[in-house]
C-alpha positions in Angstrom: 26.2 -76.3 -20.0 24.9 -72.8 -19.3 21.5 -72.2 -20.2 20.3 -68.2 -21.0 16.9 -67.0 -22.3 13.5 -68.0 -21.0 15.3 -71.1 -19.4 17.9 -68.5 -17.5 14.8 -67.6 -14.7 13.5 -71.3 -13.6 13.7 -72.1 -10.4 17.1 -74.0 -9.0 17.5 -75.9 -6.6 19.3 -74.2 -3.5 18.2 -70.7 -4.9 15.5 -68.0 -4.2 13.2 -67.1 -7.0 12.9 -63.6 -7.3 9.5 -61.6 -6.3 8.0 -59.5 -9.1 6.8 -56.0 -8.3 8.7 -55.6 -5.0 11.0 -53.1 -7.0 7.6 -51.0 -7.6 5.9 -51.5 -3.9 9.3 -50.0 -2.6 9.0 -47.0 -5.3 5.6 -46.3 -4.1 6.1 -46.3 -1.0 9.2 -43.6 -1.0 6.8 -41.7 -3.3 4.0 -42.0 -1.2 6.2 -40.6 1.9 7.5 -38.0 -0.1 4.0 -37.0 -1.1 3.2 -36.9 2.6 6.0 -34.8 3.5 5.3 -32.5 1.1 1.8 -32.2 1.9 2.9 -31.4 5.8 5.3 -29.0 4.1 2.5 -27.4 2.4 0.0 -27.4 5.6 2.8 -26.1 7.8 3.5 -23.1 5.2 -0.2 -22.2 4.6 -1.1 -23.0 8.7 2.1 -20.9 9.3 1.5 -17.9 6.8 -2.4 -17.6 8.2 -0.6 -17.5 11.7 1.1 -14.1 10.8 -1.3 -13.1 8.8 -4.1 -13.1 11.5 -1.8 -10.9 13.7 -3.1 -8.0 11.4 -6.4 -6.3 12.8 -8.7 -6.6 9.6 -11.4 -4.6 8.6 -14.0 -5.1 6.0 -15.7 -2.2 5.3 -19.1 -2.0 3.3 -19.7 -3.1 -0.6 -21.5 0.0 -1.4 -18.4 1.9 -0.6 -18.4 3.4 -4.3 -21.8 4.1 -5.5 -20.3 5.0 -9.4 -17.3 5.5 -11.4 -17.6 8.2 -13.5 -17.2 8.1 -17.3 -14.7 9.9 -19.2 -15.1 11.6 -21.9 -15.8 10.2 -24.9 -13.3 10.3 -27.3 -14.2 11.7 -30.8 -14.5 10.2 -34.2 -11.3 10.7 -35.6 -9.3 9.9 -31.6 -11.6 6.6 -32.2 -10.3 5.9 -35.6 -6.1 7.4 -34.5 -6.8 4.7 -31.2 -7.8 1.7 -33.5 -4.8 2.1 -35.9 -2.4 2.0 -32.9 -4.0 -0.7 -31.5 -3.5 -2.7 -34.6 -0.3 -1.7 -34.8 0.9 -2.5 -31.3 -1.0 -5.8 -31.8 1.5 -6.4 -34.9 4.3 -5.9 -32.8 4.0 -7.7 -29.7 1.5 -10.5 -28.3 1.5 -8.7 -24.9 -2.1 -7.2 -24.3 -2.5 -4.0 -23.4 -2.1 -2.1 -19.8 -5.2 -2.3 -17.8 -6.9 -1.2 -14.1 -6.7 -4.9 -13.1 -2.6 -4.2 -13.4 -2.6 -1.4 -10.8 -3.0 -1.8 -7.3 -4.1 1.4 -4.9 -3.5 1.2 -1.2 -4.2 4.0 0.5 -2.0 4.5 3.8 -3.1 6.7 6.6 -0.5 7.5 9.8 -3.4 8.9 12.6 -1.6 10.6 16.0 -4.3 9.1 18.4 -2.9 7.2 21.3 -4.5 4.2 22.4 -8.1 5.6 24.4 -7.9 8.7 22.6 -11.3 9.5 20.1 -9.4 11.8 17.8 -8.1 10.0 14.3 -7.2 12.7 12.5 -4.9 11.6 9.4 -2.0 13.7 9.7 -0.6 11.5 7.0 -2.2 10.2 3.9 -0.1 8.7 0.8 -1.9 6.5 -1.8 0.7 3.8 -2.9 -0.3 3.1 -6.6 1.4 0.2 -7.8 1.7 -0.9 -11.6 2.7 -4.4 -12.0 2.5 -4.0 -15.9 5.5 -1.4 -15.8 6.9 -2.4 -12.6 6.5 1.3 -11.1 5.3 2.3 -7.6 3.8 5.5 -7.3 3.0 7.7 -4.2 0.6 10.6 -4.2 0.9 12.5 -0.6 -2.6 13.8 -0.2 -2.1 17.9 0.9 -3.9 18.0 4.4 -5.3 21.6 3.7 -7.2 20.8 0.2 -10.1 21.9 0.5 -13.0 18.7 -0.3 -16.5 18.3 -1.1 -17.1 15.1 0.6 -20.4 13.0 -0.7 -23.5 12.1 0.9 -22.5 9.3 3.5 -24.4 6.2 4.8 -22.6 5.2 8.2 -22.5 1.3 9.3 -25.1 1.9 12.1 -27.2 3.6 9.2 -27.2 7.2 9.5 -26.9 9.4 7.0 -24.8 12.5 6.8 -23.9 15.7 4.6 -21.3 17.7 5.0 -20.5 21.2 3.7 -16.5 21.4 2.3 -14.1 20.8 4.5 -10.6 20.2 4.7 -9.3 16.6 3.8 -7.1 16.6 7.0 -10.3 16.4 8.8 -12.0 13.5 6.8 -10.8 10.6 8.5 -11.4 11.9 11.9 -15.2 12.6 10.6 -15.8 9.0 9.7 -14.5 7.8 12.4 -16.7 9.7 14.8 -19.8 8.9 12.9 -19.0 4.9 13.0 -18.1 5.6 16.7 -15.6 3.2 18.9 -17.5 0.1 17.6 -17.2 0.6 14.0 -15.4 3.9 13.5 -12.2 2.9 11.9 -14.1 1.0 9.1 -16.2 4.2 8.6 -13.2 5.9 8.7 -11.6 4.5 5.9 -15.1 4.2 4.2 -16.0 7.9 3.8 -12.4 8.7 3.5 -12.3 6.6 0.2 -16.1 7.7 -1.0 -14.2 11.1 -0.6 -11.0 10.5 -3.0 -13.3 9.1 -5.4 -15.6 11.8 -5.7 -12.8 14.9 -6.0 -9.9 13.2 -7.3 -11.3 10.0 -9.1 -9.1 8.1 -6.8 -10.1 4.4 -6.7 -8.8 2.5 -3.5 -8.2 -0.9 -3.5 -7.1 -1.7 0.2 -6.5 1.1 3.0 -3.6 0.8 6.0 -3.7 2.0 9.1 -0.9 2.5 11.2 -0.3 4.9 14.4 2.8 6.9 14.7 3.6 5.2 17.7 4.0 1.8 15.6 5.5 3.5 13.1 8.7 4.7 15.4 8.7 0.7 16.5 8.8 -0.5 13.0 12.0 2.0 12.0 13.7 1.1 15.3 13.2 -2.8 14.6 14.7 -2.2 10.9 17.9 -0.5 12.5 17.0 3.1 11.7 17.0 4.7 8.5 19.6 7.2 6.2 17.7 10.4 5.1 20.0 13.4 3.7 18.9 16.6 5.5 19.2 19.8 4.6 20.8 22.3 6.9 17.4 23.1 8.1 16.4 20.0 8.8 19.5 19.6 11.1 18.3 22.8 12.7 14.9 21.3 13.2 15.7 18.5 14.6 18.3 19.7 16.9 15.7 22.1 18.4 13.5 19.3 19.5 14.2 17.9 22.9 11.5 16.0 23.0 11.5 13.4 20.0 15.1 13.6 18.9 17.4 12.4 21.7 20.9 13.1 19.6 22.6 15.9 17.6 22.4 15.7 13.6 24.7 17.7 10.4 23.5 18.5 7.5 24.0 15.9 4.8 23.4 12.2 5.4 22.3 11.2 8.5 21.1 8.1 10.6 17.7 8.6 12.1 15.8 6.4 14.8 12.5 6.1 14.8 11.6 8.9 16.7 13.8 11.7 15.0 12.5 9.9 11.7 8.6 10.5 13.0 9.7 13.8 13.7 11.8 14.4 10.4 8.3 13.3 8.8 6.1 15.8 10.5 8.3 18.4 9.9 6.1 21.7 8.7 8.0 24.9 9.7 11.9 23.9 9.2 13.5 27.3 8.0 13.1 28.3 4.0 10.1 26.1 3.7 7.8 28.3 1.5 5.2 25.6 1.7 5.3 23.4 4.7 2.5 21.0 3.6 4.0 20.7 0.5 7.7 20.0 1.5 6.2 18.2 4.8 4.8 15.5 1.9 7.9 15.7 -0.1 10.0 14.2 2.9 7.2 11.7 3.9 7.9 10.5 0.4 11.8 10.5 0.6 11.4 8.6 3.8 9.4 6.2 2.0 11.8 5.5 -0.7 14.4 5.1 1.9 12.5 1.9 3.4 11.5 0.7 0.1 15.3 0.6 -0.2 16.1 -1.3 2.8 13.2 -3.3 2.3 14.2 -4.8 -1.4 17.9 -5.8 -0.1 16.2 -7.8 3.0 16.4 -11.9 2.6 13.4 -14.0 3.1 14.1 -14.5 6.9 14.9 -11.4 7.0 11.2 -10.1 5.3 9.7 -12.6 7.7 11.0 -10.9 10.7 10.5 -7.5 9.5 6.7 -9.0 8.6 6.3 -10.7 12.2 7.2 -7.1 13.7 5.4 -5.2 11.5 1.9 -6.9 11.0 0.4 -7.2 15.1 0.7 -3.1 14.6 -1.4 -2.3 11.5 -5.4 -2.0 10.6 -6.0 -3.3 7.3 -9.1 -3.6 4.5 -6.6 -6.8 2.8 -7.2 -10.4 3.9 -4.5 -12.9 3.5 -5.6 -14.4 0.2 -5.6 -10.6 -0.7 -1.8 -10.2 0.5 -0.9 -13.6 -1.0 -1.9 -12.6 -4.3 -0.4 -9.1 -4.0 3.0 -10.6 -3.3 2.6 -12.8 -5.8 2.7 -9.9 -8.3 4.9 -7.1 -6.8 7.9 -10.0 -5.1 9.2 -9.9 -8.7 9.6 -6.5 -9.3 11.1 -4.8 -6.1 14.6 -5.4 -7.2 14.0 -2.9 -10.2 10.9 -1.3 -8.9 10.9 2.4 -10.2 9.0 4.8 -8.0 7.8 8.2 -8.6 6.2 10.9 -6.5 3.2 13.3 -6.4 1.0 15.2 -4.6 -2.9 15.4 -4.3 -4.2 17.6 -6.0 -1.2 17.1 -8.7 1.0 19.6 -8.9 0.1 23.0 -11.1 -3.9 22.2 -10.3 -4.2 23.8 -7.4 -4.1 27.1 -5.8 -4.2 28.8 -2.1 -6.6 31.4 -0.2 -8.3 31.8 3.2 -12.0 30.7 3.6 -14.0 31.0 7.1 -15.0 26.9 6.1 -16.6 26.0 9.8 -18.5 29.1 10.4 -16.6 30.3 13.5 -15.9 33.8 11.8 -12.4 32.7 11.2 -10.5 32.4 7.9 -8.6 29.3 7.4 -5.8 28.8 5.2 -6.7 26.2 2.4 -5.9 24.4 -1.2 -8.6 24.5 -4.1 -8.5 22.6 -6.9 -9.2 21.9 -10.6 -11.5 18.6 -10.2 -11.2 18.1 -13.6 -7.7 18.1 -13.9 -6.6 16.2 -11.1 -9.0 13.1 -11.9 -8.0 13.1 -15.6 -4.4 13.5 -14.6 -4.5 11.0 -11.7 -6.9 8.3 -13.2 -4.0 7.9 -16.3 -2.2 6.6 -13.1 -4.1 4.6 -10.9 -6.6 3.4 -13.5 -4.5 3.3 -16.9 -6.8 5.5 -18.3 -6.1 8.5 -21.2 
């Protein structure tokens, strides 16, 4: 006679009883080694991101880099009243809150020509990269090296002070730099160059970059060259020079190295330019777009080795926390990241002449500017404001 129920678990003789809870040890003890390897996971990817990180040559420059923001104007009774309906309305319509400063990131990027050893920075190339991650846009503002700048008072980090009568902005970054000297002249550098956007453009900057043209050549080479369509006096241009382009180009679409590309992007006096600053920044943007291009098609090993490359050769203001949570916003949107192009000062606000600016008797070619214009214009950019 079988027996089932409560009776079915008694001890017989001849048989094992079972142990209760060794079905649970085992479970926590997987669990427990998965939570372990996890963890080393975890370690490994934060020790190993810090690794590459640290490669970088950070800078952090002084708090009281921005003394004020300046107001805009106030907007009047009735623009009050117009703004609160369409608030309400918009509210109405969709839970999302409206666009802020905190969704737009401004990097300033500055390629200086100084070899290793040599004093002179001089930024032959400025671009501020504004990006929105509330619309997914990326904007880049080349900065027009003759516009002519009223630069503010300056504090330098070994505490001198220094004013300065208008110069031209090409020559900004190479004054900061000589003020904070080889100890500290970079961070200065980057310093008054910033104070300086703010005050004539309203241009806030987040984090600068600082990369030489010599790493930039080694960073085009390492990502297999680049495809810029050039004009047939481009071609010309580059053909002419024996020095930094090795190979003959046509007009149309054409493969550059790193140093015809450097040389494509320094390009001032190609033939029909009516403006050479202003079509010099034009193709420092189109070269731009082109490695934003390759850049958003790259896999993850791929951006790792493009990252490891790319990082030992750069000066930055942005720590690692500040590049994780950067990523963490913009990694979503470079698959449909729209990007769009200006100059600074924007364009119709500016105008040319001749000016003897450094007192040597000579008259210099420059760019003046509506203040005005330019920081209401540019602010509804990089700040959301308007």
């Amino acid at each position: 006679m079988s027996y089932h129920g409560r009776f079915e678990n008694q001890k017989q003789p001849g048989k094992p009883r079972k142990k209760k809870g060794k079905g649970l040890k085992i479970f926590l003890i997987v669990l427990a080694v998965l939570l372990v390897l996890i963890a080393a996971v975890a370690i490994w990817g934060i020790s190993y991101y810090n690794k590459m990180m640290n490669k970088m040559n950070i800078v952090t420059l002084p708090k009281n880099t921005y003394s004020h923001t300046e107001a805009t104007t106030a907007p009047t009774e009735t623009e009050q009243t117009e703004a609160t309906e369409e608030t309400e309305a918009t509210t109405v319509e969709t839970t999302r809150p409206p666009m802020s400063a905190d969704d737009i990131v401004n990097i300033l990027v500055v390629g200086q020509a100084a070899r290793e050893g040599e004093e002179s920075h001089m930024a032959d190339t400025s671009i501020v990269v504004s990006l929105n991650t509330y619309t997914g846009e990326v904007t880049l503002f080349s900065i027009l090296r003759d516009t002519l700048v009223r630069p503010p008072d300056y504090r330098d980090t070994n505490g001198r002070n220094h004013s300065c009568s208008p110069i031209k902005f090409t020559t900004v970054y190479n004054l900061g730099y000589t003020w904070g000297g080889k100890e500290n002249g970079t961070v200065d550098a980057m310093a008054f160059t910033n104070a300086t956007l703010l005050t004539n453009f309203g241009v806030e900057v987040d984090y600068n970059i600082e990369i030489s043209f010599e790493s930039f050549i080694k960073l085009i080479d390492f990502m297999g060259g680049v495809d810029i369509e050039l004009t047939e006096a481009e071609a010309k241009y580059l053909n002419d020079d024996d020095v930094w382009v090795t190979y003959d180009v046509e007009p149309g679409m054409q493969h550059l190295d790193g140093m015809a590309a450097l040389c494509y992007a320094r390009m001032r006096k190609a033939e029909g330019d009516s403006d050479s600053d202003i079509k010099r920044t034009g193709r420092q943007r189109q070269l731009i777009e082109a490695l934003l291009g390759k850049i958003r098609n790259l896999s993850i090993p791929e951006l790792q080795d493009v990252a490891d490359e790319l990082l030992p050769l750069i000066t930055t203001t942005m720590t690692p926390s500040d590049i994780a949570n950067l990523l963490l916003k913009a990694l979503p949107l470079v698959k449909d990241l729209q990007i769009n192009s200006h100059t600074i000062p924007m364009e119709t606000t500016y105008w040319g002449g001749y000016k003897d600016i450094y007192g040597d008797g000579f008259e210099h070619s420059i760019l003046e500017f509506d203040a005005g214009q330019n920081k209401k214009l540019i602010r509804a950019i990089t700040e959301a404001e308007g």
